[in-house]
N, C-alpha and C positions, 0 to 999 in steps of 0.2 A: 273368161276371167271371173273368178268368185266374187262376193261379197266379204266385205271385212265381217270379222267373226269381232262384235263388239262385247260378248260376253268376256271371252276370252282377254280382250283388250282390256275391259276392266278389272279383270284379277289382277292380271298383268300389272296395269298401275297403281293398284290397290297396296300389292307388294312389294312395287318398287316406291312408295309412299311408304310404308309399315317402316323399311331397311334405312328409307331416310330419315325419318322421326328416330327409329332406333339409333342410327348414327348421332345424333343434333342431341340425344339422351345422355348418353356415352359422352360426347363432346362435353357436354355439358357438366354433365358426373366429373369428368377429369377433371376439369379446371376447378372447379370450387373445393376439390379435394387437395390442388396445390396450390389457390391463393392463398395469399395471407390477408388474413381481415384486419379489420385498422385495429382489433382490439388486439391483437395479437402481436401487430406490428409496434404498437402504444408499450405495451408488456416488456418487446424487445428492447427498446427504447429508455425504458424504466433500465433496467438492467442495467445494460450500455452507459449509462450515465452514473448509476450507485460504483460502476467497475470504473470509471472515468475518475472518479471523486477520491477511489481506495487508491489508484494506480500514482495518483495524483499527489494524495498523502504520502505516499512511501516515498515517492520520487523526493517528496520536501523533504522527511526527516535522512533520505541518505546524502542530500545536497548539503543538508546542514551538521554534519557526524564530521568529526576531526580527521584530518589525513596522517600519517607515516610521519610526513613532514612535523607536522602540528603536535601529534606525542611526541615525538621525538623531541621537540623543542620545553616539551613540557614536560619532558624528563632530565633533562639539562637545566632547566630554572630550579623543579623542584632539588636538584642534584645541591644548585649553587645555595640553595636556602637552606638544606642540613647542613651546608659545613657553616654558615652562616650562624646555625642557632646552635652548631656544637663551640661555636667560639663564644657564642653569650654563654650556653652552660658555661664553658670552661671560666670566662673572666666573672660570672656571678661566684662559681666555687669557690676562686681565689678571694673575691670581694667578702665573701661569706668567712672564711678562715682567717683573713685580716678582721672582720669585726668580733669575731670570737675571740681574737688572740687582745685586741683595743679591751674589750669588758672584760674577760681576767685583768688584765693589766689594773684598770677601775675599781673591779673589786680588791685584788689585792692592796692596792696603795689605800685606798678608804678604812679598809680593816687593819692598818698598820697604823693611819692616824690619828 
């Protein structure tokens, strides 16, 4: 039976050391290439929340925008207020031509006495 060849044995480990540092390297390398750092994470977060605030906004101003229903109705009142104010034109017109017609009347009887 030989003797163990200890030269040999420590190349050996020497190598199988070197491939596992190399690995534990690599290992290492990956990870920190796809954590996320809290400053990054923080950034995200910033974001996240200015998109929370705008999303937020619009949701309020489309909540509060009139529906179909609601013009509609408010083309129906406006409807009922023009015939409304063509009938003040019309009885101001007529009230207008009765006072026209009152002050000739005025003048003329005044210049006759």
């Amino acid at each position: 039976m030989e003797g163990i060849n200890w030269t040999a044995a420590k190349v050996l480990f020497d190598v199988a050391q070197a491939l596992f540092m190399a690995g534990v390297a690599f290992y290492v390398w990956w990870t920190n290439k796809h954590r996320a750092t809290g400053k990054a994470i923080a950034e995200v977060n910033g974001r996240i929340d200015d998109l929370d605030k705008h999303v937020s906004r619009i949701e309020q101003t489309l909540d509060n925008r009139p529906g179909y229903s609601e013009i509609e109705q408010l083309r129906t009142e406006m409807a009922t207020m023009n015939r409304g104010v063509a009938e003040l034109a019309a009885q101001m017109q007529s009230s207008n031509s009765l006072l026209n017609r009152l002050h000739e009347y005025l003048l003329t009887e005044r210049g006759k006495s």
